[in-house]
C-alpha positions, 0 to 999 in steps of 0.5 A: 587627512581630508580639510574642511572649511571653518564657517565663512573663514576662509580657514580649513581645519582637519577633519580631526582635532587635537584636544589638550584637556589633559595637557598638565595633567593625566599629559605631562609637557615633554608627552604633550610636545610630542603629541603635537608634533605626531599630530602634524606631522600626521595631518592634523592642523588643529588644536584645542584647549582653553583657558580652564584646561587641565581637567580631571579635575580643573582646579584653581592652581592649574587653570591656564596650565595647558595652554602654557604647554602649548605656548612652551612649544610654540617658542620651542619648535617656532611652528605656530604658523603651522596649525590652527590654534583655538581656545575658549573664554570660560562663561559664567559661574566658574568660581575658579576662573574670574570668580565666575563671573560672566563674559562681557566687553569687560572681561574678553580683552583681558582674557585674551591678552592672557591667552596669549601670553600663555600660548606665546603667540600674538593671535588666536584663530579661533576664539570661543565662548565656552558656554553661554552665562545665560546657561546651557542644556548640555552635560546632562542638563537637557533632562530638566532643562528650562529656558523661562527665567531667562530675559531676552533682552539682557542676553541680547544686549550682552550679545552685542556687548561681546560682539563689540568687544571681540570686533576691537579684538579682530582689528588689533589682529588678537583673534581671527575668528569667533565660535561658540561652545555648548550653545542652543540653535536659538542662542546661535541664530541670534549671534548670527542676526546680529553679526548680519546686522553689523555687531561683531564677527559672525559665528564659524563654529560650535563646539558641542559634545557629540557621539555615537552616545550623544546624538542631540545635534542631529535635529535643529542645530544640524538644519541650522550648521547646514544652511548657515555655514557654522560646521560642528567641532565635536567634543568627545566623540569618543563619549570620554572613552565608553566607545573604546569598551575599555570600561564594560563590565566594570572594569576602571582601568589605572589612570584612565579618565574614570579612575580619575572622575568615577562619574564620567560627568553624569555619563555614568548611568546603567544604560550606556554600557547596554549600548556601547555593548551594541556598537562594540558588537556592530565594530567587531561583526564588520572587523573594524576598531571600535575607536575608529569606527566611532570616529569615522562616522563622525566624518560621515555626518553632513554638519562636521568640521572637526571632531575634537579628540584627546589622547592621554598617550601616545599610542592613543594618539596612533591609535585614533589616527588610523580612522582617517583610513577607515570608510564605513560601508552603507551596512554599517552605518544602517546597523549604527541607525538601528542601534541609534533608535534602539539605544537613544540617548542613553545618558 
């Protein structure tokens, strides 16, 4: 398991990240514990969940409930010092989680303090603002995105708000360091300027969705990964399960995430079958696994730190492992190019 560094840390994380969204849900707590044991023992070092998890769906009786499963084995096995543990801050308009409200210095100590109860451990490596209040283009929001209501100076003033805040939580030992989640290449220069200027701690990392589907980072966000240091942490790499081809042809296996979210967060749309059809076909030309390859290639790009996967299963867990092995050929990944150009952004 090859490490990369997290931001200017000092920190390294594994190249592939356990995800826990379904921790307390689809994953029941003695399944999850021996996913986080597997995956240790395997080479991975990283785990991530947040405040919110559980998904699919997130509901008010459940929030907090994955992070509790990690904290129940934290105080079982003692291995905390054995991982990098990051979570997330949920931003503005989550009803079920402080009302919605937004992330302040009111709200970030109180959050964290909660954290850590639930994971049973007395720091947090990587904290992360989940989205920004002022809003975000991801999950599908990119189509009819627009940033003119916004006020910059009111995002900027609560920027150093929260990098105040989160530097009270650095000198109490809560937090070790801070990242960013489904952010702009604006919003993420201007975190960085003001941690420059002396505000807070400086942003490590930015957790947003990317793919062999979802391929937005590519331009701005990648100049701006490489040249300040600030490695991406991909979130469904796997593009939630369409690149294993488990849904092609209208198939809705039992328990799976489309079984539970039909929709697949306004990933279900016509056209992304056309081009999973075309990565199945590069995989299966060049005798690869599809979830490997998919995975692989993450590890090919120039701004990855972490590619952020969850397992329902054991055996998934297993199966998504063995891409560490796997090194794709300058002929496979040109065919993923060609197929980039001919199927872009599909959802």
């Amino acid at each position: 398991m090859k490490m990369n560094p997290l931001g200017r840390t000092g920190l390294q994380v594994s190249e592939l990240c356990l995800g826990t969204m379904t921790f307390g849900t689809q994953t029941p707590e003695q399944d999850a514990h021996a996913q986080i044991d597997y995956a240790l023992d395997a080479g991975i070092n990283f785990v991530d969940t947040a405040e919110m998890y559980p998904v699919n769906p997130v509901r008010r009786e459940t929030v907090g409930v994955s992070e509790e499963i990690i904290g129940t084995w934290n105080a079982k096995t003692g291995r905390r010092g054995d991982y990098i543990l990051a979570t997330k801050h949920s931003g503005e308009g989550l009803q079920i989680v402080r009302d919605g409200a937004a992330i302040t210095s009111k709200t970030i100590a109180t959050t964290i303090e909660g954290s850590l109860k639930r994971l049973q451990t007395d720091y947090i490596d990587l904290y992360q603002f989940h989205w920004p209040n002022r809003g975000s283009y991801m999950f599908r929001k990119n189509w009819s995105y627009d940033p003119s209501s916004q006020n910059r100076e009111e995002t900027l003033a609560n920027m150093v708000d929260c990098l105040e805040a989160l530097q009270a939580q650095v000198d109490k030992g809560n937090i070790r360091a801070f990242g960013l989640s489904n952010e702009s290449a604006w919003g993420t220069a201007q975190w960085l300027r003001l941690a420059e200027e002396g505000k807070g701690p400086r942003v490590a990392s930015i957790q947003n969705e990317y793919s062999l589907l979802c391929r937005m980072y590519d331009t701005d966000l990648s100049e701006l990964s490489v040249n300040e240091d600030v490695g991406l942490l991909a979130f469904s790499p796997l593009g939630t399960g369409l690149l294993t081809g488990k849904y092609q042809d209208g198939a809705v296996p039992g328990s799976s995430r489309k079984s539970l979210s039909p929709e697949l967060g306004g990933r279900d749309v016509p056209r992304v079958y056309d081009a999973v059809a075309v990565y199945l076909e590069i995989a299966a030309r060049h005798e690869l696994d599809a979830v490997q390859m998919a995975l692989a290639w993450c590890r090919t790009r120039p701004f990855m730190a972490s590619a952020i996967f969850g397992a329902t299963t054991q055996p998934q867990l297993e199966h998504a492992l063995g891409s560490v092995d796997v090194q794709l050929s300058d002929e496979v990944l040109q065919e993923i190019d060609q197929a980039h150009r001919a199927n872009p952004m599909p959802y």
